[in-house]
Each structure stands twice: as C-alpha cells, then as structure tokens.
C-alpha positions as CSV (number, residue, x, y, z in Angstrom):
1,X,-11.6,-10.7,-7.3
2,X,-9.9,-8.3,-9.5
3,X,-6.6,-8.1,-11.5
4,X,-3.4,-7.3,-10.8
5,X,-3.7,-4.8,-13.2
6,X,-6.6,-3.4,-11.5
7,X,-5.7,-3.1,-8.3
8,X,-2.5,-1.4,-9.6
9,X,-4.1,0.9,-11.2
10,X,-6.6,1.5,-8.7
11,X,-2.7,2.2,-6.1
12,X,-1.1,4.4,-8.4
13,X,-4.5,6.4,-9.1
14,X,-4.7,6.6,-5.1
15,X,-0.9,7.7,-4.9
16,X,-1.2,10.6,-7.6
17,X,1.0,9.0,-9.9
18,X,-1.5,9.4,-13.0
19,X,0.7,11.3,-15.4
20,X,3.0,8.2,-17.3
21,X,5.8,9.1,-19.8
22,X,6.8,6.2,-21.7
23,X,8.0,4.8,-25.0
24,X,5.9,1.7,-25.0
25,X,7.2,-1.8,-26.8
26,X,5.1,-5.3,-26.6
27,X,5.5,-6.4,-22.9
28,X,4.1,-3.3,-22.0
29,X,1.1,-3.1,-23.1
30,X,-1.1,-5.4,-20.9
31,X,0.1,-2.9,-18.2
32,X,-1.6,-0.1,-20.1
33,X,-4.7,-1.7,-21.0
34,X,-8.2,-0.5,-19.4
35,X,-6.2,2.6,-18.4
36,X,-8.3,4.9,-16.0
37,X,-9.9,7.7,-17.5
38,X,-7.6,9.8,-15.0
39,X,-4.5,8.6,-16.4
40,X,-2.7,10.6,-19.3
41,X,0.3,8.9,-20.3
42,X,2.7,11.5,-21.9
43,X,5.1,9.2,-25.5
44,X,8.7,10.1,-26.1
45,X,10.1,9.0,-28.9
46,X,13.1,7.3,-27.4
47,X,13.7,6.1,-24.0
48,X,16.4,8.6,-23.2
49,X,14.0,11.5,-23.5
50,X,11.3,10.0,-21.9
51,X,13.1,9.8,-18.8
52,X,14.8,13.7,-19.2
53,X,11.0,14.7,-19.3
54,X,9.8,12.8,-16.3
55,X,13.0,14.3,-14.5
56,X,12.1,17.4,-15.3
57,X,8.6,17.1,-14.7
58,X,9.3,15.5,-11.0
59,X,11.2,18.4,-9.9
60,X,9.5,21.3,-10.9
61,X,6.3,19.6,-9.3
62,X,7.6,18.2,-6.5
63,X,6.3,14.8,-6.9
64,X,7.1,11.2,-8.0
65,X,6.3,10.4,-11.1
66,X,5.8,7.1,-13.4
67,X,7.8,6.3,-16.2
68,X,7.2,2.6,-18.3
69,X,10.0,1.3,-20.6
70,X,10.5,-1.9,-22.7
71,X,12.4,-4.4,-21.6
72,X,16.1,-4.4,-21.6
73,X,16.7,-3.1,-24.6
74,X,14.2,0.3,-23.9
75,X,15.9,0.2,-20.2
76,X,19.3,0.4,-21.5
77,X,18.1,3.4,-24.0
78,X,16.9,4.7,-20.7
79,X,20.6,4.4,-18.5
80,X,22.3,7.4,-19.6
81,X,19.4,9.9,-18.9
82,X,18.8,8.2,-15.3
83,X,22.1,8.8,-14.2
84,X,21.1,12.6,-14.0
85,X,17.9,11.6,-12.3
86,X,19.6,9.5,-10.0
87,X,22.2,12.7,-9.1
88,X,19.2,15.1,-8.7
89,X,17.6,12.8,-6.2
90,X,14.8,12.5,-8.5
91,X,12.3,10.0,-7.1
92,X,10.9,8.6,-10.4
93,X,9.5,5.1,-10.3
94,X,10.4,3.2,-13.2
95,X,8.4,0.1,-14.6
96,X,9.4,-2.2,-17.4
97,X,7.4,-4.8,-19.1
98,X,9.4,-8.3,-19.0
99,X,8.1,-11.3,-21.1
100,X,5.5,-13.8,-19.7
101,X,7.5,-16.2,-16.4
102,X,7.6,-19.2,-18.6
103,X,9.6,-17.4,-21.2
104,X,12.6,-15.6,-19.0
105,X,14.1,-18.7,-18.2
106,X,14.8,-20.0,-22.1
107,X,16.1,-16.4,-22.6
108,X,13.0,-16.1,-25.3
109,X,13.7,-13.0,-26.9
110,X,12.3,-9.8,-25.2
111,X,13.1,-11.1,-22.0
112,X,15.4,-9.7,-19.4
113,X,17.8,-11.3,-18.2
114,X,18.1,-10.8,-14.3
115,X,15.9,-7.8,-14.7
116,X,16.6,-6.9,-12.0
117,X,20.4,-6.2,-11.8
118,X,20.0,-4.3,-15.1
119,X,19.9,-0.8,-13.6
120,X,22.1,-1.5,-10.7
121,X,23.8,0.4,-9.0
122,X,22.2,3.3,-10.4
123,X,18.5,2.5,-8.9
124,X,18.4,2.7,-5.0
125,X,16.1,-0.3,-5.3
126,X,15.5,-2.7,-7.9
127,X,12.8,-6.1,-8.0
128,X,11.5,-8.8,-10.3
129,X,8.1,-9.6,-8.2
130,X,8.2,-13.6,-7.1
131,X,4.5,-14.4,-8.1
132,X,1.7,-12.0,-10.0
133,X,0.1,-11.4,-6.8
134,X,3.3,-9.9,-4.9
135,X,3.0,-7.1,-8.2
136,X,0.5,-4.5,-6.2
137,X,2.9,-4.9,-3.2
138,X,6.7,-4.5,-4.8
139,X,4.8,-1.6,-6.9
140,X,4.1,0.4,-3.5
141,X,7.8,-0.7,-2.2
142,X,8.7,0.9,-5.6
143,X,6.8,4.2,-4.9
144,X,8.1,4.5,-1.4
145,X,11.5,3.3,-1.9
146,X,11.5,6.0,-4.7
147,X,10.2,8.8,-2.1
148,X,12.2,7.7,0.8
149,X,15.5,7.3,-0.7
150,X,14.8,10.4,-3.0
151,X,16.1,8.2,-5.8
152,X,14.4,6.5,-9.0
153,X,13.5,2.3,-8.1
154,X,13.1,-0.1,-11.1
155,X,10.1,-2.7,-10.9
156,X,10.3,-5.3,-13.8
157,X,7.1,-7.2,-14.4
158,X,6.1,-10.5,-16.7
159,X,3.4,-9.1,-18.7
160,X,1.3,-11.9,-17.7
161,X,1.0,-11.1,-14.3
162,X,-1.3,-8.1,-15.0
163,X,-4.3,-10.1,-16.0
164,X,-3.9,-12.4,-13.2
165,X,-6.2,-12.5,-10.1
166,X,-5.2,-10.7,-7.3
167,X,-5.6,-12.7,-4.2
168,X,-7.1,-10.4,-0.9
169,X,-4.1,-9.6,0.7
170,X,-3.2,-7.8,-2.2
171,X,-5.8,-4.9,-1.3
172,X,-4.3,-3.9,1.7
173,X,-2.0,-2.3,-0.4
174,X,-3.9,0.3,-1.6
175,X,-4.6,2.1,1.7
176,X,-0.8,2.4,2.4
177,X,1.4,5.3,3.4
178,X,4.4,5.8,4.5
179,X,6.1,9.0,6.3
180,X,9.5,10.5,7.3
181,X,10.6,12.6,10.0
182,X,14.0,14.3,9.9
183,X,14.2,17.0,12.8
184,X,17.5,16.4,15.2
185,X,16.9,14.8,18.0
186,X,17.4,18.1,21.7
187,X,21.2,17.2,22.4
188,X,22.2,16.9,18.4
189,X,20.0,20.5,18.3
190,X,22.4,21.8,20.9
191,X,25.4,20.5,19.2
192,X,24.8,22.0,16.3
193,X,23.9,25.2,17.5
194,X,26.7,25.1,19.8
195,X,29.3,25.1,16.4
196,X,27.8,27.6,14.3
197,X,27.6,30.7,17.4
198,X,31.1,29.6,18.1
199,X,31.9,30.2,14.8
200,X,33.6,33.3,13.7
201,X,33.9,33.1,10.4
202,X,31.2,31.0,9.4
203,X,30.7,29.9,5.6
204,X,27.4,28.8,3.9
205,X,27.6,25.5,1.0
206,X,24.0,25.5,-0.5
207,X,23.2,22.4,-2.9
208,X,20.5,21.7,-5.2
209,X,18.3,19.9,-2.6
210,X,17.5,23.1,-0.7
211,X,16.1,24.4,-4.2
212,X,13.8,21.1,-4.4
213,X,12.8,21.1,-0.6
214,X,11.1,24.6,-1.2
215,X,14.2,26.2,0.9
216,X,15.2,28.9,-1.4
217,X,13.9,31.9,0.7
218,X,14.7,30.1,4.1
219,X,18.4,29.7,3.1
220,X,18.5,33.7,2.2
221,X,17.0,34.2,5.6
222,X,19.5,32.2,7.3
223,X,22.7,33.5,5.5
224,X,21.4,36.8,6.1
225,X,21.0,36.1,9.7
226,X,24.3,35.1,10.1
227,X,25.7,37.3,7.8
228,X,28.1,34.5,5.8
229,X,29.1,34.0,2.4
230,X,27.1,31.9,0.6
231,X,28.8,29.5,-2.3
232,X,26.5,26.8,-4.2
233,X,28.0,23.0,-4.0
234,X,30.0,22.1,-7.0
235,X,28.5,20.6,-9.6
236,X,25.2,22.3,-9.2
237,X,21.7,21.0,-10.8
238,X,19.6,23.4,-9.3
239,X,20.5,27.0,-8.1
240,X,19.6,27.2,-4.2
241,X,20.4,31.0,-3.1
242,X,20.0,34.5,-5.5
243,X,22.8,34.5,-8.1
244,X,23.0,38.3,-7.5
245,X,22.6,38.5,-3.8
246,X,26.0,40.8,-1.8
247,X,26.3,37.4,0.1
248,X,26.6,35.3,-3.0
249,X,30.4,34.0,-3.9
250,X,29.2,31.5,-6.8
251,X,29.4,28.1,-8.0
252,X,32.2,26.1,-6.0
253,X,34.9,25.1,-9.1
254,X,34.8,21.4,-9.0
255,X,38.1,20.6,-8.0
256,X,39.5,19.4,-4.4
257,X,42.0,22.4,-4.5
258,X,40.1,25.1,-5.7
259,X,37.5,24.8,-3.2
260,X,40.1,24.0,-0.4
261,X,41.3,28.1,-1.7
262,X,37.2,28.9,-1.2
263,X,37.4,27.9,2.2
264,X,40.5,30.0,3.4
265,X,39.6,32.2,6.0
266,X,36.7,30.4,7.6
267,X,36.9,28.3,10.7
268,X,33.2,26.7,10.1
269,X,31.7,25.7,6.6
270,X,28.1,24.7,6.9
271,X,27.5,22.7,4.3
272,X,23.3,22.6,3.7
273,X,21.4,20.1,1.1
274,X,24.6,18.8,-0.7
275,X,26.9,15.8,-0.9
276,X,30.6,16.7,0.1
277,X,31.5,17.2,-3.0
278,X,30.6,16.5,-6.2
279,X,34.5,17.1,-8.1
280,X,34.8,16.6,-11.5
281,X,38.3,18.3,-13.0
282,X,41.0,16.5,-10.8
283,X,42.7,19.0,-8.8
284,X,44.4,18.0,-6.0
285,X,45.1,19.3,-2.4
286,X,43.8,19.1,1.1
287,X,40.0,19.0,1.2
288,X,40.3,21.7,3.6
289,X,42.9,24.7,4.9
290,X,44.5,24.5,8.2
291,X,41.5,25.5,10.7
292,X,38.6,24.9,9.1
293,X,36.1,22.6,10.3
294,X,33.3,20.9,7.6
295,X,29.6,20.4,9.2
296,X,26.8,18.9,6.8
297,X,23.7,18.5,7.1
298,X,21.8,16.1,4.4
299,X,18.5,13.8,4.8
300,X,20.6,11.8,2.2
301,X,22.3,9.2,4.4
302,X,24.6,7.7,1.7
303,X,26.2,11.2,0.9
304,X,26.9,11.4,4.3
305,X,28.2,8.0,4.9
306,X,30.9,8.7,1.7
307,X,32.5,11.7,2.3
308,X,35.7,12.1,3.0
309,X,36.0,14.8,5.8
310,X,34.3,16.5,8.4
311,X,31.2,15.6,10.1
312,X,27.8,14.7,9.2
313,X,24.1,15.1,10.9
314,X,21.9,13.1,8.6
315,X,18.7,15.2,9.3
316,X,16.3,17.5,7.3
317,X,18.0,20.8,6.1
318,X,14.9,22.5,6.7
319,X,14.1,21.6,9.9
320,X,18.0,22.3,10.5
321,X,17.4,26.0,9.4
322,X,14.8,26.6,11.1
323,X,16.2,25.2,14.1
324,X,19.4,27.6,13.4
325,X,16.6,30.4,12.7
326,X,15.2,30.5,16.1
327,X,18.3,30.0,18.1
328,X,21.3,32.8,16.6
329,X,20.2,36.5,17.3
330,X,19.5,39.1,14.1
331,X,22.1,40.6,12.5
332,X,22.2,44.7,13.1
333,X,23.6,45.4,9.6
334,X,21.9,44.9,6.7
335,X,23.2,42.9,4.0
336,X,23.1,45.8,1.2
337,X,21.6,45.6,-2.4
338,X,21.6,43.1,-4.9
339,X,24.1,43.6,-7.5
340,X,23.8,45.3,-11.0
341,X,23.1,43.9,-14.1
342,X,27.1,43.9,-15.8
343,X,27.8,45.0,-19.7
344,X,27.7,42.2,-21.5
345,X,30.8,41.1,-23.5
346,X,30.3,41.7,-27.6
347,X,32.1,38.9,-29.5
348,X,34.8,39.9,-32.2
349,X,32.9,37.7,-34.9
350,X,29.8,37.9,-36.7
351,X,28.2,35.6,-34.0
352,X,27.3,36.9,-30.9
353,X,29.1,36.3,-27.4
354,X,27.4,34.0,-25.0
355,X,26.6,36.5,-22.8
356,X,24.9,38.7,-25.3
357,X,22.4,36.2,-25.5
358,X,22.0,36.1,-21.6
359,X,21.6,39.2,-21.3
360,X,18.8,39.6,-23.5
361,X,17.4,36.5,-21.5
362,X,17.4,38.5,-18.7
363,X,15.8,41.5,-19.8
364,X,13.1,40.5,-22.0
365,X,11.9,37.4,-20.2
366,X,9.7,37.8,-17.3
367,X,11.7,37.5,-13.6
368,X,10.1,34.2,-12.5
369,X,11.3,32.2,-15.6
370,X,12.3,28.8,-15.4
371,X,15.6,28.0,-17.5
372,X,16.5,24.7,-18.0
373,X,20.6,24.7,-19.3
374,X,22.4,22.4,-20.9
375,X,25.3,24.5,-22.8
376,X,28.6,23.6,-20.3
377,X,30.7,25.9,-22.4
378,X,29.1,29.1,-21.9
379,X,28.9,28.3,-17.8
380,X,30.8,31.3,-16.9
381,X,28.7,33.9,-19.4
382,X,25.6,32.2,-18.1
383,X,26.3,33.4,-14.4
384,X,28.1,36.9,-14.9
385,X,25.1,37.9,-16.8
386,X,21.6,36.0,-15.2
387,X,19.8,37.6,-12.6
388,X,17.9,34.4,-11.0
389,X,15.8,35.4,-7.5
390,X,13.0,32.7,-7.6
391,X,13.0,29.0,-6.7
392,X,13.0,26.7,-9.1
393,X,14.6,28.8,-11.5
394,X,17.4,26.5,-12.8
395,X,17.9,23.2,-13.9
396,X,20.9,21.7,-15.0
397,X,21.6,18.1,-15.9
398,X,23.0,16.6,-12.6
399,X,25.3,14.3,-13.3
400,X,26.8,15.9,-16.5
401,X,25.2,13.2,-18.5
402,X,24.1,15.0,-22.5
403,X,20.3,14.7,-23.1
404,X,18.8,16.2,-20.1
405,X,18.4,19.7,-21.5
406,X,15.7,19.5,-23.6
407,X,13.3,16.9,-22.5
408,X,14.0,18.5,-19.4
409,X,12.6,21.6,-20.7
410,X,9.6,19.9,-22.1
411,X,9.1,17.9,-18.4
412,X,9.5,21.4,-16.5
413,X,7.2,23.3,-19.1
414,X,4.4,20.5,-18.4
415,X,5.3,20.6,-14.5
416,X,5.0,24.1,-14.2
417,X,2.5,25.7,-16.5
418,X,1.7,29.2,-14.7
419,X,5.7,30.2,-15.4
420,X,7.4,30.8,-18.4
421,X,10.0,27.9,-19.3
422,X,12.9,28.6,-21.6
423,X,15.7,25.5,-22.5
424,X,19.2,26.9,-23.3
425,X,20.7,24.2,-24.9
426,X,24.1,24.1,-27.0
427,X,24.6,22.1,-30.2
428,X,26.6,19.7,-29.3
429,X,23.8,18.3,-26.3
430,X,20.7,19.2,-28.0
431,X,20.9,16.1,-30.8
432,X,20.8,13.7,-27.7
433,X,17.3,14.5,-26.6
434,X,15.9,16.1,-30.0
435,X,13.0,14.3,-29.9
436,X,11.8,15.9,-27.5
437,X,10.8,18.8,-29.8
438,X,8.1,16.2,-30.9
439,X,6.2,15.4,-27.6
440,X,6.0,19.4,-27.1
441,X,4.7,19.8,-30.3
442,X,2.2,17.1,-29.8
443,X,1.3,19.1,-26.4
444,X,1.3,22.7,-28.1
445,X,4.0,23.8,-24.4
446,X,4.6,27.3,-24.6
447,X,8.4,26.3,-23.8
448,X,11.0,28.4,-25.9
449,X,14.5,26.5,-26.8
450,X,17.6,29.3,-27.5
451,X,20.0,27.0,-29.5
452,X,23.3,28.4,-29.5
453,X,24.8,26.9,-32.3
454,X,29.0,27.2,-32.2
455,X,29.7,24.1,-34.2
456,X,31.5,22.0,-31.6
457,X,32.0,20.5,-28.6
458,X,32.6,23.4,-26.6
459,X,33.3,22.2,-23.1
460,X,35.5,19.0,-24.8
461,X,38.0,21.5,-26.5
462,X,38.3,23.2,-23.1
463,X,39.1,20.0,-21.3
464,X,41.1,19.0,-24.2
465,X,43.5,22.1,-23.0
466,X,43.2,21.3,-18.8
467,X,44.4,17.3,-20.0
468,X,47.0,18.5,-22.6
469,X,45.3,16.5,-25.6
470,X,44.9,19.8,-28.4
471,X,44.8,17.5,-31.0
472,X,41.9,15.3,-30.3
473,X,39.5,14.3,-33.1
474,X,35.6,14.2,-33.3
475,X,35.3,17.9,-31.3
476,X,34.0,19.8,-34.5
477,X,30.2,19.3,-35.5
478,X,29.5,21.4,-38.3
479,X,26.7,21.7,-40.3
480,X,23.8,21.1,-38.1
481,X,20.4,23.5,-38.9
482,X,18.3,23.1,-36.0
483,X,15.5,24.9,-37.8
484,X,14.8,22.3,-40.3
485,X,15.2,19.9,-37.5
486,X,12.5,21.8,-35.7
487,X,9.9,22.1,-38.2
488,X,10.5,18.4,-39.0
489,X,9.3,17.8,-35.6
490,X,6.1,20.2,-35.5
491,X,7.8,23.1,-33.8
492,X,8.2,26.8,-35.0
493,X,12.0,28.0,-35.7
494,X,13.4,31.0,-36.4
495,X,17.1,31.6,-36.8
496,X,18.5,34.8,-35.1
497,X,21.3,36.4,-36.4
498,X,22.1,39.3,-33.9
499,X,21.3,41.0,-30.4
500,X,18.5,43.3,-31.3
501,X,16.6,40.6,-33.3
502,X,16.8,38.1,-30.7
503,X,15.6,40.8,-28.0
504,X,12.3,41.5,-30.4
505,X,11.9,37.4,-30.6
506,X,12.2,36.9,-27.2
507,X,9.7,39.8,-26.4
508,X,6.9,37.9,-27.9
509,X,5.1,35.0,-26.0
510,X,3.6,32.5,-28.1
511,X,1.2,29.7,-26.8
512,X,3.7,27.2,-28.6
513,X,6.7,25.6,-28.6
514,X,9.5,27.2,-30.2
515,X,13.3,27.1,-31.1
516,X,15.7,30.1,-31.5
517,X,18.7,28.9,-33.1
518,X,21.5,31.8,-32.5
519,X,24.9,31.3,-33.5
520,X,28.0,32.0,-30.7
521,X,31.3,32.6,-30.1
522,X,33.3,29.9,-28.7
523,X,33.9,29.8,-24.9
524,X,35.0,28.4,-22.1
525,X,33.1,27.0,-19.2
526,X,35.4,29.1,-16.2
C-alpha cells in the first residue's frame, strides 16, 4: 500500500498543481520528500512574498496553484499577503506542515495551535485532517473548495502523517473531479432580459472577475451592443474593459456618495463580475439616486448575499453576456474611436511627474504588456496616461494590502512568459515584498520593476488631508537606494534620472530581471 505522501503526490500531479512556491521550515519537509520529477517548487524568501507570487502566478494562468508554509509562525508571515488573494478570488490552496499528532496537544513548540482557525475568516475553508489517512481526501476538498469558492483553503497537516500508509479508500481520491455550472435557469433568462431592453438609460459596472473569466472582449461587445457607459467597480484589481474606449467613464471613486453622483441619470445599472461595492474613503449618501435600479450578476454567492441594495442573480457573468448577446438587437451607430494619447504633465522639480513615466510606458513597451501596480499615489497619472486594450493587462493588489506588487510581478512574469511583464511599484510598497527581487534573479524572468522613488508615503499624506490629521508622523522614508538593494539581490539596476533616458532604457529588452529606479514628484491618488 502506499503513503500518504504518495498518493498525494500522485493527486496533485493528476490535478496540475505541480508548480509549489514555498518558504519551507521543519514540519514541512516530509511533505516535500521523494518529490516527483514533475514537480518544481518555486522558494521565497519570506512567506509574504511567497504568497504575492503564487497570486500572481494564479491569475495570469488561470489556474490553482500550491503554496506550502511553516506552521503558525510562516502562516502568520503569510496573512497579510492573503488578504489580497482572498479579494482577487484567487483560488490558491495553501498547505502548512503542523508537528507530529502526539505533539499538538502539549503545545510542543512548532505546533499550531487550532490550526485550523488560524487563517479564519480569511480562508473559505480551513481543516486539520482527523487521522493520516483522511490527508489524500481533505487535500482534494482543499483543491475543490479552492476552485469552487474561487477563494484560497488552508489544509494543516502533522508531518507524520505523510509517511503513514494509506488505507484503499484513500485512492478513490485520485480519480476525482468536480464541476460547476452557472447559466440562469429560462424564466430568470427572461427576467433579466426583460430589465435591461426596458431600460433606457442603461449603465455598465465591470469588476475584476470579468478580466480573470477571459471576458474582456465579450464585455466590449456587450457595452457596445447596448451602447452604455462603462465604469470599472471600485476598488479595482484587475482592469475589465479598454481604459481608452469612447464608452469608458473610469474607475468608480470608492466612496458611497461619489458613486451614488456616477449613477445620476441612469434608471438601470448592470453591475457584471463585482461585489456591490468595495468602498474604502467614507463618503456618505444614498447608495443610489432617486430612479435607479441596481442589477448584479456574480458566480460569487457571498458578495451577493452582503450587499446592501438592489438585486442579485448569482449566475456566471459570461453565460449572462452571452445570454444578453443573443437577445438585444445591434446598435446602428457605431461607438467612434478610441481616445488619444494626452500630453503628459512635466513636474516643476528635478524629478519627473508620474505621468511622464507613464507615458514612456506606454510608448516604448510593446501593447500587450502586462503591468502589475502597486504605487496608490500616482492612481490618477497612471490612468490619464496608460492605454491598456488587452486582457490581463493589469494587476493591482486587491485588497489594498502592501506587498503584492512585486512578487506579484515575479508570479505574473512566470505565469505568463510569451508577454512582456513590467511591476510599477512605489517606494513606500516595494520594501514589503523586496525579496522577491531574489527568486527572479534565481529564475533569470525577463520582468522589469520601474521604482518610482518620492521618499514617502504618498497615498498616507493624501489621506492624512481627506481625515484632517497634517501632522501625522512616520509618512517620510528617505534615504532608500533601490539599486544597491537590487544588486544585493542578483538583479541589474540602473537609476534614471529623466524622460529621455528612461525612454532609451525602457526600449531595450533584456532576458533578465531588472529595476529602474526613477525619482517622482509627489501626488495624489484622485
């Protein structure tokens, strides 16, 4: 009979899940012996990065993927980065080592304590198997859980269970599947076509899930079709519609009153892929002007189940535009061209403006870049001046959590290697997930990181204004050379001092990591 740890292997091998990123400690290790050839397990140097890297990696392939901490203590390293993973829907399946059963109980140290309520509630499923041979089943719970719910599970195992024999019932496990089908049942079809030709203002809210489904050209052909405004959900982690596009208004402000002035004007919002809503600055005001009516449509049953107004069909958004597709008639008028690329801003200081640096992101890197952005301050420079057509274009970290940006970039650039991958990440976030320079060192990713260095806490001294606290402490970060830091780590730096020079580097394509440190003006995020 074999192993636990066989037969686990044998699952994940069978599931696809062969690519491991991980930050190994003792209780882990039994799980990583007699690894299949097929495997390659992917080492961050801190849990935190580990995770922004499988996150990243996840979405731009589509898949779930594997990620192995230590313990408690590597888990707990791990918490802040999940909570973006966990607002991108990101279906990673996280397993920790725990110490051998007779040793949780006396609290011997290395053990977790309730292992299982650890990562509550952020996990949409968390287990401690009961006996070695349930480990094979709670892993595939794990898995689907983690693809059904579209959000990462936590599976903590004694690191003496993966030597022990699995009994036979544990191989049934191996030929598992399981499958989900979302379309709307005929008189939910009719309803919803019914609202939106009775509309007569109609208004489109994209969010990042139509951007992961694969929807990004089907949601231009819809709002096209019905010739609506298009606004992205607030709050945004991936970009689901053309930035430039005549039909597209922008990223909703997240605010209850600023999008409640968004909505003026239509009697129907549509609201496709996104939870209703994602504020952040407290604004308050009705959720919604006198006449308007708020329809989603989510496969995410919880977000539909929480929000506070209008109605809900908890169905695919896909099968929903397609639906919509075949039912509303074409639209006679065109929708016009997209719009032209704007001047950008020069800054009135020897560093450059924000969007100085975008623009030269736009013109010299090819259109089907993937950027990965973590720099909150420069929010509004980054969407006056980028010219984004392509899915999967943009990642953002989704639940505003520091750290995502550049193991993200390092995740996408591994998950994506015929596209080119650029991070832009801002001072302030970039020492969160700097080790992540290493692992793309260690990998030789062509991924380019533009630092733009402007010595604090950008988005902070902005908020610092919108709460009336000017004189908070511990916004300025000075002295940080990201150049050294690079090098330290293996990767190539150069740092660019103005627009023409960072145009030239930006030309070349190197097969190697790199980091372009510019330094910026300060800015605000709106």
């Amino acid at each position: 009979m074999p192993s636990v740890r066989r037969v686990s292997h044998e699952f994940l091998e069978r599931q696809g899940l062969t690519t491991v990123f991980g930050n190994p400690g003792s209780n882990e290790l039994p799980f990583l012996a007699e690894l299949p050839d097929s495997f390659r397990y992917v080492l961050g140097l801190h849990e935190g990065a580990v995770v922004g890297m499988a996150d990243g990696y996840a979405q731009a392939t589509g898949r779930p993927v594997l990620v192995n901490l230590h313990a408690a203590s590597g888990s707990g390293n791990a918490m802040g980065a999940l909570t973006n993973a966990v607002a991108s829907r990101t279906p990673l399946v996280v397993l920790a080592g725990q110490q051998v059963r007779p040793a949780i109980g006396p609290e011997a140290n290395l053990a977790s304590v309730d292992a299982s309520a650890l990562m509550k509630p952020l996990v949409g499923w968390a287990a401690e198997p009961a006996c070695a041979q349930d480990v094979p089943r709670a892993l595939a719970q794990a898995l689907f859980e983690a693809e059904l719910q579209r959000r990462p599970t936590y599976l903590s195992v004694p690191y003496d269970d993966w030597a022990a024999e699995a009994g036979e019932n544990c191989l049934p496990v191996l030929d598992r599947r399981v499958r989900r089908a979302e379309s709307p049942a005929a008189q939910q079809a009719d309803w919803l076509v019914g609202q939106v030709r009775a509309a007569r203002r109609p208004l489109l809210v994209l969010g990042g899930d139509i951007d992961t489904a694969g929807l990004f050209d089907d949601a231009v052909a819809l709002a096209e079709r019905l010739n609506s405004p298009v606004w992205a959900a607030p709050s945004q982690f991936r970009l689901p519609f053309p930035n430039r596009h005549p039909l597209f208004r922008g990223v909703l402000p997240a605010g209850i009153a600023p999008v409640a002035r968004a909505f003026e004007g239509h009697d129907l919002v549509l609201v496709l892929g996104a939870p209703v809503f994602r504020y952040h600055e407290y604004l308050p005001g009705r959720y919604l002007p006198e006449g308007t009516r708020l329809l989603q449509v989510t496969d995410d049953a919880s977000a539909a189940a929480r929000a506070p107004m209008g109605e809900a069909l908890v169905a695919s958004p896909g099968a929903v535009i397609d639906l919509l597709m075949k039912a509303l008639p074409a639209q006679a008028t065109p929708t016009g061209p997209y719009r032209s690329d704007p001047e950008p801003v020069t800054a009135k200081s020897p560093h450059l403006h924000p969007e100085e640096v975008f623009a030269a992101l736009r013109d010299e890197m090819p259109r089907d870049t993937a950027y990965v952005v973590e720099s909150t301050s420069t929010n509004a420079s980054w969407w006056k001046q980028m010219d984004l057509r392509h899915s999967g274009s943009y990642y953002f970290p989704a639940a505003g959590g520091l750290g995502f940006g550049l193991p993200g970039a390092v995740g996408v650039a591994m998950g994506q290697q015929d596209r080119p991958v650029v991070g832009v990440i801002g001072d302030g976030s970039a020492n969160y997930g700097i080790t992540a320079l290493w692992t793309a060192a260690q990998h030789q990713l062509p991924v380019t990181v533009v630092l733009l260095r402007n010595g604090s806490y950008g988005a902070l001294r902005w908020f610092s204004g919108l709460l009336g606290v000017p004189d908070a402490p511990g916004l300025d970060i000075p002295g940080l050379d990201f150049t050294r830091i690079a090098e330290g780590y293996g990767v190539p730096a150069q740092h660019v001092t103005g627009a023409e020079e960072l145009r030239a580097a930006l030309a070349e394509r190197p097969g190697h990591p790199r980091l372009l440190q510019v330094d910026t003006a300060l800015t605000s995020p709106s």
